[in-house]
N, C-alpha and C positions, 0 to 999 in steps of 0.2 A: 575191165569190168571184173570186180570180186567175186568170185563163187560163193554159191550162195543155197541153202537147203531150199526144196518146193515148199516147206512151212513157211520160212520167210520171205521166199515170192508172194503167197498167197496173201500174208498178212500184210508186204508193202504194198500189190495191188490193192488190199481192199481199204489200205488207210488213203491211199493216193485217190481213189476214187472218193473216200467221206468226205476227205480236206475239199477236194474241186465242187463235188456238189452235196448241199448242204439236206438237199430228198433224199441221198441214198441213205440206207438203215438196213441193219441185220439182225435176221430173227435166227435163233435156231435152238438148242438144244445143249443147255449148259455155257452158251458165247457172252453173257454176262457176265458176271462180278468174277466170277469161274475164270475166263477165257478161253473155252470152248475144250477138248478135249485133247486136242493136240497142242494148245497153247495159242493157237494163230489168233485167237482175236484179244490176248494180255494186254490188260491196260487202254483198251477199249474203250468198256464202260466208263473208267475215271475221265478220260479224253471226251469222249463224242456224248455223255450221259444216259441215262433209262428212257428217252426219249429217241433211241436213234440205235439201243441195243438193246434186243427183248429177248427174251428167254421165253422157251413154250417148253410146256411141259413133255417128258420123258413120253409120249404115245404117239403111236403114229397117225391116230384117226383126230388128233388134236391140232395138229401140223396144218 
């Protein structure tokens, strides 16, 4: 098994779980067009679309 950063655990888990089920979707802050702040969700939105990766805006009482 390759070693492997906790960024790209996170971001193989969350693509392994979009590909299996087509419900799951992720909101969060900047994980759109962006890909989130650490990178983990790059090339997301092009893959899964604006329907399955949303952006909320920068507050917390928005969230």
């Amino acid at each position: 098994m390759p070693k492997i950063t906790m960024r790209e655990a996170i971001s193989q888990a969350l693509m392994e779980e979009m590909d299996r089920d087509p419900a799951v979707f992720i909101m969060g802050e900047e994980v759109g067009v962006w890909g989130g702040t650490y990178a983990v969700t790059k090339g997301f939105y092009d893959k899964y679309g604006p329907k399955r990766i949303k952006d909320t805006p920068i507050a917390e009482n928005a969230i």
